[in-house]
C-alpha positions in Angstrom: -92.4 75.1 -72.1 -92.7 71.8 -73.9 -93.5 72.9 -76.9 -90.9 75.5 -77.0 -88.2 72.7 -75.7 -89.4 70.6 -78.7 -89.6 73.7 -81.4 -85.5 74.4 -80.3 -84.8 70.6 -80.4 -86.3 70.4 -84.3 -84.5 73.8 -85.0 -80.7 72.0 -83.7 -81.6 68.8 -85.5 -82.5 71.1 -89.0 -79.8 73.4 -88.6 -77.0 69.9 -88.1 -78.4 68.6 -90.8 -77.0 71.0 -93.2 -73.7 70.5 -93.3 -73.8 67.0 -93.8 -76.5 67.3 -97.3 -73.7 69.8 -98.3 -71.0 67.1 -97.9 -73.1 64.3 -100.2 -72.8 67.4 -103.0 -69.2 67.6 -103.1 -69.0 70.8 -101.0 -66.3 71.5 -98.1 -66.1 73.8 -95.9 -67.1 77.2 -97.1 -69.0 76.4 -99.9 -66.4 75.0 -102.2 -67.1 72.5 -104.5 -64.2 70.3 -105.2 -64.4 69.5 -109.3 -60.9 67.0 -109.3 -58.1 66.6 -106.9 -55.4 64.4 -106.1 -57.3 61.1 -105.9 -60.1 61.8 -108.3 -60.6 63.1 -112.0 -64.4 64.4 -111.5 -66.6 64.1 -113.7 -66.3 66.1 -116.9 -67.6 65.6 -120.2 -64.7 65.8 -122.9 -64.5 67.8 -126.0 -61.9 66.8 -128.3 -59.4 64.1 -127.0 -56.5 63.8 -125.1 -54.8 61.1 -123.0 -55.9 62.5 -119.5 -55.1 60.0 -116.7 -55.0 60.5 -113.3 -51.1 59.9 -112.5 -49.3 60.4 -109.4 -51.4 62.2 -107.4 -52.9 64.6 -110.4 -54.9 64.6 -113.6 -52.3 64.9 -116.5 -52.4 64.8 -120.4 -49.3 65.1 -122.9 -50.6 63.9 -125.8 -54.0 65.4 -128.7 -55.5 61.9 -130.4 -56.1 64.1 -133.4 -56.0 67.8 -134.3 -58.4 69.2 -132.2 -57.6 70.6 -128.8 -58.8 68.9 -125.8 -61.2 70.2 -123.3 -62.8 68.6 -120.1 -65.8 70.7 -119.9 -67.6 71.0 -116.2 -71.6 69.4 -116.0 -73.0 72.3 -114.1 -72.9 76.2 -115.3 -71.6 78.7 -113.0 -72.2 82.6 -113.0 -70.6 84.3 -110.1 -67.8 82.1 -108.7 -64.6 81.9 -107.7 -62.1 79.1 -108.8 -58.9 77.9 -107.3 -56.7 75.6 -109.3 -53.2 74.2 -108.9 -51.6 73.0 -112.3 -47.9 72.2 -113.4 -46.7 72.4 -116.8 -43.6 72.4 -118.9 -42.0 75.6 -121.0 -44.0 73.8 -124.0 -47.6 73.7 -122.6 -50.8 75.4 -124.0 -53.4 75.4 -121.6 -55.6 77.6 -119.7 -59.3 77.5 -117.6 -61.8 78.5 -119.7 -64.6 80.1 -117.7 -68.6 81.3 -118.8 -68.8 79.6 -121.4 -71.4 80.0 -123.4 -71.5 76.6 -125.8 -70.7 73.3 -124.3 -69.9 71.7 -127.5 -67.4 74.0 -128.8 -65.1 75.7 -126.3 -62.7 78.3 -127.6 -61.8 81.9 -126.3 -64.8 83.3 -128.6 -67.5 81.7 -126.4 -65.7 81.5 -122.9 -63.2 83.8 -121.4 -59.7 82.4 -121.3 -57.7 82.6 -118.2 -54.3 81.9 -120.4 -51.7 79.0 -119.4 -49.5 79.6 -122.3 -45.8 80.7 -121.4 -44.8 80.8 -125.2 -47.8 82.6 -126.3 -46.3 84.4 -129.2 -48.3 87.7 -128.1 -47.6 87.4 -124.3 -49.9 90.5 -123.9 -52.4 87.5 -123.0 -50.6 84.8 -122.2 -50.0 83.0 -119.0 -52.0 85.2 -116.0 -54.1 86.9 -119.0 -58.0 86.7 -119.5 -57.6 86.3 -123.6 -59.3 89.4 -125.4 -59.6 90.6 -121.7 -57.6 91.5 -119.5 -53.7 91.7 -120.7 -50.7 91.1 -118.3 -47.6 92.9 -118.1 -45.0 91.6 -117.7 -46.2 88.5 -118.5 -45.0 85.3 -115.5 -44.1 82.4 -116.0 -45.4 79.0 -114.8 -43.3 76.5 -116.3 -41.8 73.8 -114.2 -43.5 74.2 -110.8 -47.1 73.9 -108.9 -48.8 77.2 -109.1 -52.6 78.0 -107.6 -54.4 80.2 -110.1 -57.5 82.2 -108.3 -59.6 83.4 -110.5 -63.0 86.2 -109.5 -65.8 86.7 -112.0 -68.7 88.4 -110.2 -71.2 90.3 -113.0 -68.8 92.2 -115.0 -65.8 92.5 -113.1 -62.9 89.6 -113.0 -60.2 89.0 -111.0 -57.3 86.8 -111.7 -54.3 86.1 -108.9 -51.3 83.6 -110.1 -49.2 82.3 -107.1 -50.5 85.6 -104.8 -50.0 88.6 -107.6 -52.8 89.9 -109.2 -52.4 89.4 -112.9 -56.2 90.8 -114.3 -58.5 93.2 -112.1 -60.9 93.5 -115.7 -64.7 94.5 -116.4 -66.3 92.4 -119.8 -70.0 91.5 -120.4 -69.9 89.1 -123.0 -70.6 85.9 -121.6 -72.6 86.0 -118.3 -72.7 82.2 -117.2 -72.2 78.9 -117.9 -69.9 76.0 -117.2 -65.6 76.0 -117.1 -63.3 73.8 -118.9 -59.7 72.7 -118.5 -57.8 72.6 -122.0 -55.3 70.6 -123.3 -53.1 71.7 -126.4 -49.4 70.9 -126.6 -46.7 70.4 -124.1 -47.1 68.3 -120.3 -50.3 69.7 -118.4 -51.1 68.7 -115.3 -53.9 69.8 -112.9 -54.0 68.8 -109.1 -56.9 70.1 -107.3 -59.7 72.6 -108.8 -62.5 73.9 -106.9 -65.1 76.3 -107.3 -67.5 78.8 -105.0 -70.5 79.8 -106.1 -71.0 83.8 -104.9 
C-alpha cells in the first residue's frame, strides 16, 4: 500500500510538471506557440531590411532600407501546423506569411508557399486569402484598413486558409514539405499583432 501510495504521488508530481516545462518554451494552452504579440517582437532572424519596430501594441514596418523585400524568418522549422495571425494594413501593402519554406536565406513564393496579403495584387486570382501558385481565391477580399486573424492549415498535402471566419483555400500541393515561416514586408503600412503556431 506504501509503495503504491508513493508510485501515484511520483505519477501527480510528473504529470504537474508538464505544463509548467511547456510554459518556459513559449507554449499556452493547447500547444500554441506564441512567435510575437503585443508586447514582444520574437525572435526572428531577418532577410532583407525593413524598419520593423514594435509600436503601439504591434510589430509594424513602412519602410525597405534598400531594394530587397523584407522578411522576418522563424528559427525553428515547422511541418504540420496551424498558424493564427492578426495583421493590419493599408490599401498599399504587399505582404503575406510565407509558410514551408524550404531555404532560409532566400525566401520567395518559389521555395515557400505564400499565403498572399496583397489587396492590389494586379492578378487577384492570388492575392489577399490566396496560397500564391496554389490555391486561387475568388472573389478575392479585402483587408485593407482593419485587424483581421488569418488561420492558416497545412497538414501533409492538404492546406487550409480561413481570413476573418471564410474559408479562402481548401488546396492539396507537395512541393515543400517543412520548414520554417516568415512574415514579409514589401510596400505600404504592415502591421502584425499576435502570431502563433501549433504543431499537429
Amino acid at each position: 500500500m506504501n509503495r503504491l501510495g508513493t508510485l501515484a504521488i511520483g505519477v501527480l508530481i510528473g504529470t504537474a510538471a508538464i505544463p509548467l516545462s511547456n510554459s518556459v518554451f513559449g507554449q499556452s494552452d493547447g500547444g500554441w506557440i506564441t512567435l510575437l504579440d503585443s508586447n514582444k517582437m520574437g525572435d526572428w532572424d531577418e532577410v532583407g531590411k525593413a524598419n520593423w519596430a514594435m509600436k503601439d501594441g504591434a510589430l509594424v514596418a513602412d519602410k525597405l532600407d534598400g531594394k530587397e523585400l523584407s522578411y522576418l524568418v522563424s528559427k525553428n522549422s515547422y511541418k504540420d501546423f496551424q498558424i493564427k495571425a492578426e495583421f493590419w494594413t493599408d490599401e498599399e501593402a504587399n505582404s503575406g506569411i510565407f509558410i514551408r519554406c524550404s531555404e532560409s536565406k532566400k525566401i520567395d513564393s518559389k521555395v515557400c508557399y505564400e499565403v498572399n496579403i496583397f489587396d492590389k495584387r494586379p492578378d487577384p486570382t492570388y492575392g489577399t486569402g490566396a496560397i500564391v501558385d496554389v490555391g486561387k481565391v475568388d472573389p478575392m477580399p479585402k483587408a485593407a484598413g482593419k485587424w483581421n486573424t488569418y488561420e492558416i492549415t497545412a497538414q501533409g498535402q492538404h492546406f487550409i486558409v480561413v481570413l476573418n471566419g471564410q474559408k479562402t483555400v481548401d488546396a492539396q500541393d507537395s512541393k515543400h514539405a517543412s520548414g520554417p515561416i516568415a512574415l514579409q514586408y514589401g510596400s505600404g503600412v504592415v502591421k502584425f499583432r499576435k502570431v502563433q503556431i501549433k504543431p499537429l
